[in-house]
C-alpha angles and dihedrals in degrees: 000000000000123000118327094338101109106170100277083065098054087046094054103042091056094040085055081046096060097046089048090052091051093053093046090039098124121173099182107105098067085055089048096047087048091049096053101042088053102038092253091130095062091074087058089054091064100060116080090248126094107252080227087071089048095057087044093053094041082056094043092055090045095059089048101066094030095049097053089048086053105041097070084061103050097043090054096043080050091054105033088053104040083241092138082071087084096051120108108220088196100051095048087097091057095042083056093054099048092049085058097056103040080061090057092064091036098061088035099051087048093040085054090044097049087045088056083071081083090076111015122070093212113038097162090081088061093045094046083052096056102040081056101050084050091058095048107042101024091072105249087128100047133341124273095246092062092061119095107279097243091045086044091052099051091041094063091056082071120088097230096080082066086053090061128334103055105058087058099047080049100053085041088066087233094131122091111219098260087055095044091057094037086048088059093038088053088042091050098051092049087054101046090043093053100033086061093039090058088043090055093038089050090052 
């Protein structure tokens, strides 16, 4: 194993992984897409509420009844293997915090990509690309540390680490301080940045 990862720590990272990509899991855009194409939107455009609270709340309520389903199992894979050994009790806040707004990028990036269906006739070939590029370079195939320093460097300039890989490196304790800032400064740009990118293309 390279560097500090032994086994528990891979066990634990993916583990983290797999909760993390429960809680971002969003299936909206493909309802969006469908409602613009057949005119199904039209009728969301009638009521007084934005159509973007609607999406929000389908998610919401998406992440009510699957959480709950996922949690049994990581908590037990996190117990049964001591991979909660791993875990930073002082940085679980943080952690918290990071997988928010992950979540955040997350609804806003598929919320802008389902919106480009306004003008493109075949939006599926940009979604498979980013969900690539979030497996990739998220971190669900191997964690970010292991990367080549330079890669690993411009990779986290990107906003798909936040998505995934960083609020378990976080949780893990595996951030120093100024990585850690530097890691929310970056978050909090891209949020921002996308966010306001959705809200234009939807105009």
């Amino acid at each position: 194993l390279s560097g500090s990862y032994t086994s528990t720590h891979f066990i634990c990272y993916f583990l983290l992984i797999y909760g993390v990509r429960n809680f971002n899991a969003m299936w909206f855009p493909w309802a969006l897409d469908q409602e613009i194409r057949q005119g199904e939107l039209s009728f969301k455009l009638l009521r007084p509420g934005h159509p973007y609270w609607n999406y929000l709340a389908y998610q919401l309520a998406d992440n009510v009844i699957r959480v709950p389903l996922m949690l049994p199992f990581l908590i037990g894979g996190v117990y049964f293997t001591s991979a909660y050994t791993e875990l930073s009790l002082l940085h679980l806040p943080f952690a918290i915090l990071a997988l928010l707004g992950g979540m955040a990028i997350h609804f806003y990036s598929n919320f802008l990509m389902g919106c480009t269906s306004f003008w493109l006739e075949r939006t599926r070939a940009i979604e498979m690309m980013y969900y690539s590029m979030l497996v990739l370079l998220g971190g669900a195939i191997v964690p970010l540390e292991l990367f080549p320093d330079g890669l690993r460097q411009v990779i986290m300039f990107t906003p798909f680490p936040y998505l995934l890989g960083f609020p378990v490196d976080v949780a893990m304790g595996g951030l120093s301080p100024a990585e850690l800032v530097r890691g929310f400064l970056i978050l909090g740009a891209w949020m921002l940045l996308i966010g306001l990118a959705a809200r234009a293309l939807w105009i």
